[in-house]
N, C-alpha and C positions, 0 to 999 in steps of 0.2 A: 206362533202367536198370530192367532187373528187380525186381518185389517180393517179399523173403521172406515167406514166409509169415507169421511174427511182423507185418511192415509190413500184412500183404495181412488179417489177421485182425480183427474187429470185436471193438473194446474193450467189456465186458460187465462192471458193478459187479451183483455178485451182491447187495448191501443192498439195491439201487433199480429191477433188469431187471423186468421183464414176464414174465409164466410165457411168453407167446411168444416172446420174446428169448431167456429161459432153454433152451428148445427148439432153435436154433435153433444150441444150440452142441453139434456131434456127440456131444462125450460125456458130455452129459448128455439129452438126449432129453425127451419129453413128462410119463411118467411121473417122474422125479427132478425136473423142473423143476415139477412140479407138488405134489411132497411138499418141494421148498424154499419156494415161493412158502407154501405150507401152514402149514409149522413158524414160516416170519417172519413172517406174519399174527400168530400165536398166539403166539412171542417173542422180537421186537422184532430188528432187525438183527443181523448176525453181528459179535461184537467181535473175533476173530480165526480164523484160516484152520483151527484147530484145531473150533471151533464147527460146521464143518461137517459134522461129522464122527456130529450125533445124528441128522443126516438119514437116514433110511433110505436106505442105495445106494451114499452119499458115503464112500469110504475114503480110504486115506492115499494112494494111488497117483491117487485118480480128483481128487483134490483139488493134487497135484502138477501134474498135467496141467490142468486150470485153470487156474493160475499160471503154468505153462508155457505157456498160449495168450493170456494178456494179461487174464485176467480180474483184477478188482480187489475192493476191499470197499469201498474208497470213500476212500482213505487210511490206512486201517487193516493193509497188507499187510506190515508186519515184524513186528508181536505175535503171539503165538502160534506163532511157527516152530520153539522151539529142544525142542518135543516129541518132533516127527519122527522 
C-alpha cells in the first residue's frame, strides 16, 4: 500500500526538535530553524501556533503549512488557531 505523503512525512514538535531537525523540514530550512531554535532558547516554548509568528520568516501561510506537514507543539495544536 502506498504512502501519503502526510504517512511518509516525519513528525517534528517544533517546542523540542533540534535546529537540525528543524532544517531538515523543506520549508523551513537552516536559517528559520536556526532563528526558532534562537527565540525558544531566549523564550521558553511556543504556547500556541500563533507564537510563531515573532519569529523572523514565520508567517501565517509558512506556519499553515507546518501543520499541514504534521508538525506539532507538543499538544498544544488547537490554541491559538481562531486568529487566522
Amino acid at each position: 500500500m502506498p504512502k501519503t505523503s502526510k504517512q511518509a512525512a516525519k513528525t517534528v514538535n517544533i517546542n523540542s526538535a533540534s535546529q537540525s531537525e528543524l532544517a531538515s523540514l523543506q520549508m523551513v530550512g537552516a536559517t528559520r530553524a536556526r532563528d526558532l531554535v534562537s527565540y525558544r532558547q531566549k523564550n521558553g516554548p511556543f504556547e500556541n501556533w500563533n507564537g510563531l509568528k515573532k519569529v523572523p520568516g514565520f508567517s501565517s501561510q509558512l506556519i499553515q503549512d507546518l501543520k499541514s506537514s504534521g508538525a506539532t507543539l507538543g499538544g498544544k495544536e488547537e490554541e491559538g488557531e481562531e486568529e487566522w
